[in-house]
C-alpha positions as CSV (number, residue, x, y, z in Angstrom):
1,X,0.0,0.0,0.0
2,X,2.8,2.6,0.9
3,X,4.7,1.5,-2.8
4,X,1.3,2.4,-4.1
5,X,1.1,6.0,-2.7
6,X,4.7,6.4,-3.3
7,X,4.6,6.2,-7.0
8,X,1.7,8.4,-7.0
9,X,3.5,11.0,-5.3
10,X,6.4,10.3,-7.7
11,X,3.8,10.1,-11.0
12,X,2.6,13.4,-10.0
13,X,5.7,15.1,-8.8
14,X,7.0,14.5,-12.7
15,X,3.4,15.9,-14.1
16,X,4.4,19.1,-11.8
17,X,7.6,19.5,-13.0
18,X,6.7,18.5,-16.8
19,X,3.6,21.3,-16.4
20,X,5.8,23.6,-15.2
21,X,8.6,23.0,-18.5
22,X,5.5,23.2,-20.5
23,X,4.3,26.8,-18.9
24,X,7.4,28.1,-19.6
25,X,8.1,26.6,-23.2
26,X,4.9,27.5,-24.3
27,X,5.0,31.4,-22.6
28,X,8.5,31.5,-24.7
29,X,6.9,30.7,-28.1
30,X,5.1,33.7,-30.3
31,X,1.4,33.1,-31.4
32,X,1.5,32.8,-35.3
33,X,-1.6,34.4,-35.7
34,X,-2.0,36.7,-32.4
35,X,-0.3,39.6,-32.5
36,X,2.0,40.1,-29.2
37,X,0.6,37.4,-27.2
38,X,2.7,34.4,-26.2
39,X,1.5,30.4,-27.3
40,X,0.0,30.4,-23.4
41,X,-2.0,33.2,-23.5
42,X,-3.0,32.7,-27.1
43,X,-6.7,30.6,-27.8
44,X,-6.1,30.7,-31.6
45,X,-5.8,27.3,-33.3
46,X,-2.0,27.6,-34.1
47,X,-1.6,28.5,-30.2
48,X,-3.5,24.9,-29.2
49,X,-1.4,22.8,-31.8
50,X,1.5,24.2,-30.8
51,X,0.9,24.1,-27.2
52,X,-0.1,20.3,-27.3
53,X,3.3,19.3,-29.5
54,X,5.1,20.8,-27.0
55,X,3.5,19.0,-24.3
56,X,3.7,15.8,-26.2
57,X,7.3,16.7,-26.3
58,X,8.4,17.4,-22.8
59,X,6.0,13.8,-22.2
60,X,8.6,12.2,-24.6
61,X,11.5,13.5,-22.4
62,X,13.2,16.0,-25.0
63,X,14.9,18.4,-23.8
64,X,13.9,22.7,-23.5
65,X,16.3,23.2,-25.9
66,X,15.5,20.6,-28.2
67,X,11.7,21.3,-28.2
68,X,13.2,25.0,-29.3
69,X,15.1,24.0,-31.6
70,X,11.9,21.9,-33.5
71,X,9.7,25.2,-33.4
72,X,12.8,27.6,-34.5
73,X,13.5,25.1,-37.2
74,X,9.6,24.7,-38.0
75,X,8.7,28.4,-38.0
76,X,11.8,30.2,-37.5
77,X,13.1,32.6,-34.9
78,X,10.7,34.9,-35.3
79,X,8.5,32.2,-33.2
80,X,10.9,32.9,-29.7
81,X,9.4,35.8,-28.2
82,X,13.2,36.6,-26.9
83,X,15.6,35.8,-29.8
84,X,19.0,34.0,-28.3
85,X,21.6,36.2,-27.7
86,X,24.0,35.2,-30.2
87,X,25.5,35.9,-33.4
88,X,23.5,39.0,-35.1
89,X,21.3,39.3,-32.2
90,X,23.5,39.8,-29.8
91,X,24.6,43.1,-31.8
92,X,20.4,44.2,-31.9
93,X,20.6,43.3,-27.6
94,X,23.5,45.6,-27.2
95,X,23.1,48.2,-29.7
96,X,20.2,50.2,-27.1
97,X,22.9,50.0,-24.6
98,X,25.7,51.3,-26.8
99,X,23.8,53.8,-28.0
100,X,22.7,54.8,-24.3
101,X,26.6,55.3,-23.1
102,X,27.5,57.4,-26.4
103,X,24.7,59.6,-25.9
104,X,25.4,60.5,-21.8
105,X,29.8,60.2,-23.5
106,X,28.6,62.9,-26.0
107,X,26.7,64.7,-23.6
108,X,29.4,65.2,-20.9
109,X,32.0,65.6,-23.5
110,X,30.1,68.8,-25.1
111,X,29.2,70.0,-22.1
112,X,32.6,70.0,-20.7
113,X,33.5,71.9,-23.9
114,X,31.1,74.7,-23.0
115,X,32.1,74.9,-19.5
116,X,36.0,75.6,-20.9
117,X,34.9,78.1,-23.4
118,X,32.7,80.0,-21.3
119,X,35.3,80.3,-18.9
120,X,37.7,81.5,-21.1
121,X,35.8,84.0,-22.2
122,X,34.3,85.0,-19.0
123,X,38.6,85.3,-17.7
124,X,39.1,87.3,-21.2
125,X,36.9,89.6,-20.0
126,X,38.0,89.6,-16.4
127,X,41.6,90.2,-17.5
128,X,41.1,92.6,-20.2
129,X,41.7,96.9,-18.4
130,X,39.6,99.7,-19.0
131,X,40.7,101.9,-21.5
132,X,40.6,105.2,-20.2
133,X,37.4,106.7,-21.8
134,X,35.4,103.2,-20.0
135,X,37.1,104.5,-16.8
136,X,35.5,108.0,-17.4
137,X,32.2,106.5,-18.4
138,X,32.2,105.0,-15.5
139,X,33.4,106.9,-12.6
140,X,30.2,109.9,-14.6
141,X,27.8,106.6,-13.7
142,X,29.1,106.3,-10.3
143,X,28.7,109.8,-9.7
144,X,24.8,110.1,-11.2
145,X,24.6,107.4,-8.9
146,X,25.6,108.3,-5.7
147,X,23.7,111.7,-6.3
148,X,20.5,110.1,-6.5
């Protein structure tokens, strides 16, 4: 009697752990006919076909990469709702970051730029004397000044 209940708990341990391969296989896959929704979310015909060959798969003991493999190969990447990270991909993965770090490189780089040539002006102007006629001009201002 205890064998009995032991391979229950066994036979239904795998289902759990086959059920959850299959979740996740099938919330990987693309529905070809629904647009943006994943194989598991998807109640279109292609989504049920697709969904029971991968269960029939994972019942069959192939492995998650195999049972990828058969739908890439049956449908093309454009069925993985994240395309592997390899090859050409990998370039359209890290070309957001790339362009992220030369846009804040640029940014710094320019503003640093501005920062320098402002202050040069700013000690230009500092530096530069009065020429005597600015020193007349304004010593008069001072002088309407202080009178009002």
């Amino acid at each position: 009697m205890g064998i009995f209940f032991w391979t229950l708990a066994v036979q239904s341990q795998d289902t759990l752990e086959q059920q959850g391969r299959i979740k996740a296989l099938v919330d990987e896959l693309r529905c070809p006919t629904c647009q943006g929704l994943s194989v598991k979310d998807s109640e279109a015909g292609f989504s049920v076909s697709i969904r029971n060959k991968a269960e029939e798969m994972v019942r069959q003991g192939y492995s998650d990469d195999e049972i990828r493999g058969f739908f890439v190969k049956r449908y093309g990447e454009w069925i993985l709702r994240a395309p592997p990270k390899e090859g050409f991909n990998l370039i359209l993965w890290a070309l957001p970051g790339a362009a992220i770090l030369f846009g804040l490189w640029m940014v710094f780089t320019k503003s640093r730029r501005w920062v320098e040539i402002e202050g040069k002006e700013v000690k230009q102007e500092l530096s530069r004397t009065l020429s005597e006629e600015e020193e007349n001009l304004v010593r008069q201002d001072l002088e309407r000044f202080r009178q009002s």
